[in-house]
Structures are given as structure tokens and as C-alpha cells.
C-alpha positions as CSV (number, residue, x, y, z in Angstrom):
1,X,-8.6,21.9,14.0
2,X,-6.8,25.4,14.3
3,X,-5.5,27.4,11.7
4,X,-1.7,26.4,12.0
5,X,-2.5,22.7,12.0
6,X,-4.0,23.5,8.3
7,X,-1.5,24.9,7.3
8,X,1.0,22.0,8.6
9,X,-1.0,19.8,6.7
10,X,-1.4,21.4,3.6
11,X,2.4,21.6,4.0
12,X,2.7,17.9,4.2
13,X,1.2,17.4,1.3
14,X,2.8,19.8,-1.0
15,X,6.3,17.4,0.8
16,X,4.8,14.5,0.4
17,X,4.1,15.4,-3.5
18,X,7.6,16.2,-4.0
19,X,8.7,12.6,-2.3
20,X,6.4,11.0,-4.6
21,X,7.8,12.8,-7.8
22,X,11.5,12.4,-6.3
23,X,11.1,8.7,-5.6
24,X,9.2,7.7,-8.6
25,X,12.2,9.2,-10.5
26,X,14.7,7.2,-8.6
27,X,12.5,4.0,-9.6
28,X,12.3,4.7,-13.0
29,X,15.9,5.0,-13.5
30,X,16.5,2.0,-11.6
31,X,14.2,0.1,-13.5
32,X,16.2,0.9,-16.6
33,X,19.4,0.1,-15.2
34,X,17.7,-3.3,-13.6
35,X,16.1,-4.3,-16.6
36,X,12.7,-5.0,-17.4
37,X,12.9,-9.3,-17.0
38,X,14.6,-9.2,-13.6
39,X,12.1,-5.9,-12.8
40,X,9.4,-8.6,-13.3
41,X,10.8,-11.3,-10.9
42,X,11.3,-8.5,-8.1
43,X,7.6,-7.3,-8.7
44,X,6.3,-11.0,-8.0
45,X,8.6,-11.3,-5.1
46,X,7.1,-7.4,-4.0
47,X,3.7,-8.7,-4.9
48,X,4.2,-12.0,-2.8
49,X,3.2,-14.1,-6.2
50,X,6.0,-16.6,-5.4
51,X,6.4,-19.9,-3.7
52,X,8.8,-20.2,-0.6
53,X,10.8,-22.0,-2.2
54,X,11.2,-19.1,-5.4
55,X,11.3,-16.6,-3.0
56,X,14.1,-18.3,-0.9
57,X,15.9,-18.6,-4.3
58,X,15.2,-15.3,-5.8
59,X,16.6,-13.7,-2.2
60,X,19.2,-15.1,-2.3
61,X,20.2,-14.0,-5.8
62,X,19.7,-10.4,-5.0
63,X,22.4,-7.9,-5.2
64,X,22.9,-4.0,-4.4
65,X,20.0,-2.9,-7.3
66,X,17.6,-6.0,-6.5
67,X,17.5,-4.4,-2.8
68,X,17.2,-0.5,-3.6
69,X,14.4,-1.5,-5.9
70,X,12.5,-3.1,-3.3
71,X,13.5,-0.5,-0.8
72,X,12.6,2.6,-3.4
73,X,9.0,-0.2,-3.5
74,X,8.9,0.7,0.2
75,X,9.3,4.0,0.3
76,X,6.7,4.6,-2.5
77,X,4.3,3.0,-0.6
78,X,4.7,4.3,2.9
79,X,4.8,8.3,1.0
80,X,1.2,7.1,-0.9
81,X,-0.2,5.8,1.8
82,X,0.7,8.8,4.3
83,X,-0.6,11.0,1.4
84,X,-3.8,9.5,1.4
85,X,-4.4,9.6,5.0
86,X,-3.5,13.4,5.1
87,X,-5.8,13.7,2.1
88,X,-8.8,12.1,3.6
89,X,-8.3,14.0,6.9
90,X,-8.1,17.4,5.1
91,X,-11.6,16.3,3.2
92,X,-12.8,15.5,6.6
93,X,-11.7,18.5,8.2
94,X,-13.5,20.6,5.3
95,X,-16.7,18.5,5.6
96,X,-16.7,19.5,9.3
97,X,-16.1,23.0,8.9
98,X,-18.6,23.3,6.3
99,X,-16.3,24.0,3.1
């Protein structure tokens, strides 16, 4: 791998880093606005914990907040797991190359 795809990478991460900070804000102050019992009931729903029939219920009772949670969930996850893949190719990349 070149020099200047390094360097895009390393770039990506130091992004990525900032998502991750920015988002886990966003979560935190939604989770205070939320509540931490209802926080709980999303979290099963996130974590697939429920029945179909609690889940059918528990989607259907969810309202502006309920969905950016979930969607703030989302975005957490996809930014982590794009982190770690850049991560694990930058290790590689080193191993390769001898660093």
C-alpha cells in the first residue's frame, strides 16, 4: 500500500474517532431525555431479547426519541465496526511492511 493510501487511512481514523465521540454524545443526552426504564425496553428490543409479540407492541409504541435512539444505536455501530476494520488493516499493513 502507497504512501497516500496511509495517510487516507490514518485520516479515517482520526474521522471516524471524532464520529464516535460526536455520536456517543448525542446518545448520552438522549438517554437522559429518554429515561433510563424506557432506555432499557429499547435496549432489549436493540438487543433482540423480546418476543414477537413484545416487539410488535413495543414498535408500535415508539415515538420521535424511541426511533433516534435506535438510529444513534445504528450509527454507533456501523462507525465501531468501520473503525475496527481500518484498525486491523493498518496493523496488517505494518506487519507487512515490517513495522
Amino acid at each position: 500500500m502507497n504512501q497516500q493510501d496511509q495517510e487516507f487511512l490514518h485520516e479515517m481514523v482520526v474521522q471516524l474517532n471524532a464520529t464516535i465521540r460526536q455520536v456517543a454524545a448525542e446518545e448520552r443526552a438522549l438517554v437522559y431525555r429518554i429515561g433510563a426504564e424506557r432506555v432499557a425496553e429499547l435496549a432489549e428490543f436493540w438487543k433482540k431479547e423480546l418476543s414477537v409479540e413484545e416487539e410488535l407492541r413495543l414498535k408500535n409504541s415508539f415515538d420521535h426519541w424511541d426511533k433516534q435512539l435506535i438510529r444513534i444505536w445504528a450509527r454507533l455501530k456501523r462507525a465501531h465496526h468501520t473503525r475496527a476494520e481500518v484498525g486491523q488493516t493498518l496493523m496488517k499493513m505494518n506487519v507487512r511492511s515490517g513495522r
